[in-house]
C-alpha positions as a LaTeX table, in Angstrom:
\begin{tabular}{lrrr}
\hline
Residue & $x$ (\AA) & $y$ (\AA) & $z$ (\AA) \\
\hline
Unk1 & $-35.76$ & $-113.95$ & $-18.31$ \\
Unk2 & $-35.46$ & $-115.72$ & $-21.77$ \\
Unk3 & $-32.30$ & $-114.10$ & $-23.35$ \\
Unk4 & $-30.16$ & $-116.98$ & $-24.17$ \\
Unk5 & $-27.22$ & $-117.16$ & $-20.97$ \\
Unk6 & $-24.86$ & $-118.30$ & $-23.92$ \\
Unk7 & $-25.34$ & $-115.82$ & $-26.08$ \\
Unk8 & $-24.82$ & $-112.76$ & $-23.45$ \\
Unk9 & $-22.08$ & $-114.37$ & $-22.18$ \\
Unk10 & $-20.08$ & $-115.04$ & $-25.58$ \\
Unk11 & $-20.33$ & $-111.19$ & $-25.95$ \\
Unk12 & $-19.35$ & $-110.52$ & $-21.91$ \\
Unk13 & $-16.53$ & $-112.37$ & $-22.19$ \\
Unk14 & $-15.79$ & $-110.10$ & $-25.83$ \\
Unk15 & $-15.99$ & $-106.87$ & $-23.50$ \\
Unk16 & $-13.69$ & $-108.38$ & $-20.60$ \\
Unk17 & $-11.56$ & $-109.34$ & $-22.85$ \\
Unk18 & $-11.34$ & $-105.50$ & $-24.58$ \\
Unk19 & $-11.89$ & $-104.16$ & $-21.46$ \\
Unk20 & $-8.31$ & $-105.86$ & $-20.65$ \\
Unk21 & $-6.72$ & $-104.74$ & $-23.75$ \\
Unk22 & $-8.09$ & $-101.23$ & $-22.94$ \\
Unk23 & $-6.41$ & $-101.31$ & $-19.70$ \\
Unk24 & $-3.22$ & $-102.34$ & $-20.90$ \\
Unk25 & $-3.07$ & $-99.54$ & $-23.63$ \\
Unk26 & $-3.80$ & $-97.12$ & $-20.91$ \\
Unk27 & $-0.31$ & $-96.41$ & $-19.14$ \\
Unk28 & 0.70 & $-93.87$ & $-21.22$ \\
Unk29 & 0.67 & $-90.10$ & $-20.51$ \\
Unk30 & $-1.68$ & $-87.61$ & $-22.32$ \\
Unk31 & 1.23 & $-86.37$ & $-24.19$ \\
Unk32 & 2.78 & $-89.61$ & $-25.19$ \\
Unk33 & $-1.21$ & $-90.60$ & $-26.10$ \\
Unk34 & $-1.44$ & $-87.47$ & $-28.47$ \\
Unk35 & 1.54 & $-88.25$ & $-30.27$ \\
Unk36 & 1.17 & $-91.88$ & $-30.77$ \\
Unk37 & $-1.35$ & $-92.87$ & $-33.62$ \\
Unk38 & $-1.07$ & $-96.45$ & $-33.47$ \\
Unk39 & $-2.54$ & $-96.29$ & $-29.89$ \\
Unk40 & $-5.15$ & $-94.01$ & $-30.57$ \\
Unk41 & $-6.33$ & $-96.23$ & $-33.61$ \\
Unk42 & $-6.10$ & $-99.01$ & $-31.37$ \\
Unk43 & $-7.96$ & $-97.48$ & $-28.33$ \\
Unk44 & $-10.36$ & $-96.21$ & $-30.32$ \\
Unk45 & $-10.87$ & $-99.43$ & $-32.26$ \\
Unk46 & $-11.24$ & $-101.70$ & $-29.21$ \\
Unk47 & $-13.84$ & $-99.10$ & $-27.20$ \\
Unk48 & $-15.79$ & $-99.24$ & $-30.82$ \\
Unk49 & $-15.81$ & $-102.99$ & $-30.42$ \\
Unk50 & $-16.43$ & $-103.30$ & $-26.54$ \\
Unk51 & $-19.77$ & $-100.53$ & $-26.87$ \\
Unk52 & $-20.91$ & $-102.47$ & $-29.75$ \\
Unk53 & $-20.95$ & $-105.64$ & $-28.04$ \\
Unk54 & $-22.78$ & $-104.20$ & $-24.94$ \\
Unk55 & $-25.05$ & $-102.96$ & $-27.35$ \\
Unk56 & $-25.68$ & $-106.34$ & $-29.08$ \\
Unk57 & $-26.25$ & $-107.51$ & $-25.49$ \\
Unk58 & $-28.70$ & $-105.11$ & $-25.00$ \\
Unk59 & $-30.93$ & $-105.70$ & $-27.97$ \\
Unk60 & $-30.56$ & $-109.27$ & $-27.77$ \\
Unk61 & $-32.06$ & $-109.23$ & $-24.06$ \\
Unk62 & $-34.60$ & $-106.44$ & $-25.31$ \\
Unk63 & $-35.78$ & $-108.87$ & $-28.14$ \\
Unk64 & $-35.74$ & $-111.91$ & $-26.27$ \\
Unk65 & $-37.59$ & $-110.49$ & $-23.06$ \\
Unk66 & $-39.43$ & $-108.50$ & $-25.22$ \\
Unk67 & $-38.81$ & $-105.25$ & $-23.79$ \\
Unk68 & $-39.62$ & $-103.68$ & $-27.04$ \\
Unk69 & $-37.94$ & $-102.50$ & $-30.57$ \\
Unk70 & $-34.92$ & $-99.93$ & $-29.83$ \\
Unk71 & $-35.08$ & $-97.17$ & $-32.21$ \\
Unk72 & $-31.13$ & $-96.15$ & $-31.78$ \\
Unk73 & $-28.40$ & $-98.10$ & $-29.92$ \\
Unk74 & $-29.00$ & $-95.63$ & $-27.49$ \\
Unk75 & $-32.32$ & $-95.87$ & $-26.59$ \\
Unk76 & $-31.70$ & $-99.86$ & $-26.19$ \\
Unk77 & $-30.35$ & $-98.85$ & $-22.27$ \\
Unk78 & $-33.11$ & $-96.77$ & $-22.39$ \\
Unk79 & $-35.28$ & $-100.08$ & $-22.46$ \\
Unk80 & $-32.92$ & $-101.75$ & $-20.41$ \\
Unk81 & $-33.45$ & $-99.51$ & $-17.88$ \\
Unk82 & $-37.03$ & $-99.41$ & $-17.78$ \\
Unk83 & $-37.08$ & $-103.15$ & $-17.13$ \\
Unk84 & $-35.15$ & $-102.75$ & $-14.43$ \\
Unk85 & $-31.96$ & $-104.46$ & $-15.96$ \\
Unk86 & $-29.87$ & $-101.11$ & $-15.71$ \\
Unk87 & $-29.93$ & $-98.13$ & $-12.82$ \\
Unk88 & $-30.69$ & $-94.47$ & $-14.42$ \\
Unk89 & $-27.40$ & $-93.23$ & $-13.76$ \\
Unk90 & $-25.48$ & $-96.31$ & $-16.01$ \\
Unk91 & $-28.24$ & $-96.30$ & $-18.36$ \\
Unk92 & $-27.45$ & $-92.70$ & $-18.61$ \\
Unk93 & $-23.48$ & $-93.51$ & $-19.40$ \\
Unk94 & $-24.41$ & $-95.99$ & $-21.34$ \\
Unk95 & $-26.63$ & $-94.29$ & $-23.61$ \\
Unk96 & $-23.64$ & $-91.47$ & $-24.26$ \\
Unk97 & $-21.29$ & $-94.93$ & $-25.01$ \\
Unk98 & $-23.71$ & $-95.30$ & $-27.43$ \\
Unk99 & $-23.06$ & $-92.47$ & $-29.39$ \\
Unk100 & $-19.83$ & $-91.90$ & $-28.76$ \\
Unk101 & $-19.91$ & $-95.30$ & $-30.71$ \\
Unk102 & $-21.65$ & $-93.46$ & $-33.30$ \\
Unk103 & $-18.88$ & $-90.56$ & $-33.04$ \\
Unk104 & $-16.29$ & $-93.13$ & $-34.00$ \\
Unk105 & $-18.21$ & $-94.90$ & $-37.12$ \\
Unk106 & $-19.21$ & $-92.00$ & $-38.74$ \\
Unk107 & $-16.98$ & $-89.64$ & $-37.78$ \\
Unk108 & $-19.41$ & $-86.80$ & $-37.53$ \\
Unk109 & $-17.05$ & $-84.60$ & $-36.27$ \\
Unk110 & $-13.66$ & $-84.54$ & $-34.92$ \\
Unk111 & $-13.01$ & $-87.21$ & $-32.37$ \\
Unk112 & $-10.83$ & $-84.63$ & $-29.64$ \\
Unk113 & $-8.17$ & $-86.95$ & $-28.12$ \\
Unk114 & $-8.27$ & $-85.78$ & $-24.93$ \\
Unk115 & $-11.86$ & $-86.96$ & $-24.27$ \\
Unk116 & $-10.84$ & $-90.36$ & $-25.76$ \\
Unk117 & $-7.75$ & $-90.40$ & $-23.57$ \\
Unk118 & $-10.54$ & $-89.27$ & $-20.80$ \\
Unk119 & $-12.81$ & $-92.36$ & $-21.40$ \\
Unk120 & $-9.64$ & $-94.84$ & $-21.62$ \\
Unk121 & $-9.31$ & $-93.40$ & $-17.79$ \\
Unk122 & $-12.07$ & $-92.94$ & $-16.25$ \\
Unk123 & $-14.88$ & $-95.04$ & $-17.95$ \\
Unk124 & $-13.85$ & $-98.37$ & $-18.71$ \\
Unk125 & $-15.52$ & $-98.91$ & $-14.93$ \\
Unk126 & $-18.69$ & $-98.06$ & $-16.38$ \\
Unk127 & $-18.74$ & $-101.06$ & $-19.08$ \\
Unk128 & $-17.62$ & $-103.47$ & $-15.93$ \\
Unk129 & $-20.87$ & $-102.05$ & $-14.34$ \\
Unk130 & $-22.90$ & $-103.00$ & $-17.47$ \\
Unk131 & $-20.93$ & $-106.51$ & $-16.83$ \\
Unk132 & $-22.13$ & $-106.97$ & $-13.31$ \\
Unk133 & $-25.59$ & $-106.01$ & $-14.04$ \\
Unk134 & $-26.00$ & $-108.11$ & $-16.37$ \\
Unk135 & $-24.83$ & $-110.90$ & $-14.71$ \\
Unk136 & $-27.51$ & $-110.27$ & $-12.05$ \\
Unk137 & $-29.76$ & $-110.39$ & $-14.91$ \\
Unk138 & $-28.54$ & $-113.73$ & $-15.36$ \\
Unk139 & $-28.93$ & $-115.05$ & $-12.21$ \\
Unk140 & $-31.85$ & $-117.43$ & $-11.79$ \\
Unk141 & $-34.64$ & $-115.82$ & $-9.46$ \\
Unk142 & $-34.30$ & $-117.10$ & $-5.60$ \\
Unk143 & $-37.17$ & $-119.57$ & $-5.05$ \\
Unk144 & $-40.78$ & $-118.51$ & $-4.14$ \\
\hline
\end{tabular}
């Protein structure tokens, strides 16, 4: 490993701290969620931020380790994965972070609040994954 510690962990410490944000913004009924803009704006504003800065994890430990040149924020879990740095199965959540990112930049279509409510849920666990694995990442190999 040559990504610089520092580095990944300035932007772990960006997601824990969104991820707690997130968390805080998510006792609220579906209902009370629909009809509140300010929290969807907010919700959807702090997931943006948290998937972008997994994803600026990602291709700085792809560049650094030289795992190769992502050619979409998704595929950059696709590298991390093939190095080992990621299981399939998060890879595979990761990758649909990724363009739900997208989803939420460029609005290509409408964003349905249910699934955002959904994610606010039930996926903010998957981002604490991405945390964990990367700290094993981290982690200095156990001597020869």
């Amino acid at each position: 490993m040559v990504a610089d510690a520092e580095i990944v962990r300035e932007r772990s410490g960006r997601i824990q701290r969104y991820l707690r944000d997130l968390r805080s913004m998510s006792d609220i009924s579906l209902d009370a969620f629909r009809e509140n803009r300010e929290r969807q704006y907010a919700v959807l504003h702090a997931l943006q931020l948290a998937i972008e800065a997994s994803i600026e994890i990602g291709t700085h430990i792809c560049s650094a380790d030289a795992l190769g040149i992502p050619g979409s924020y998704a595929e950059t879990f696709d590298l991390l994965e093939q190095s080992g740095v990621v299981k399939q199965l998060l890879a595979a959540k990761l990758r649909a972070m990724a363009r739900f990112r997208n989803r939420i930049v460029h609005f290509y279509w409408e964003i349905d609040l249910d699934e955002i409510y959904r994610i606010l849920n039930e996926h903010l666990c998957d981002l604490e994954e991405f945390l964990a694995a990367i700290e094993r990442y981290l982690e200095p190999p156990p001597p020869a």
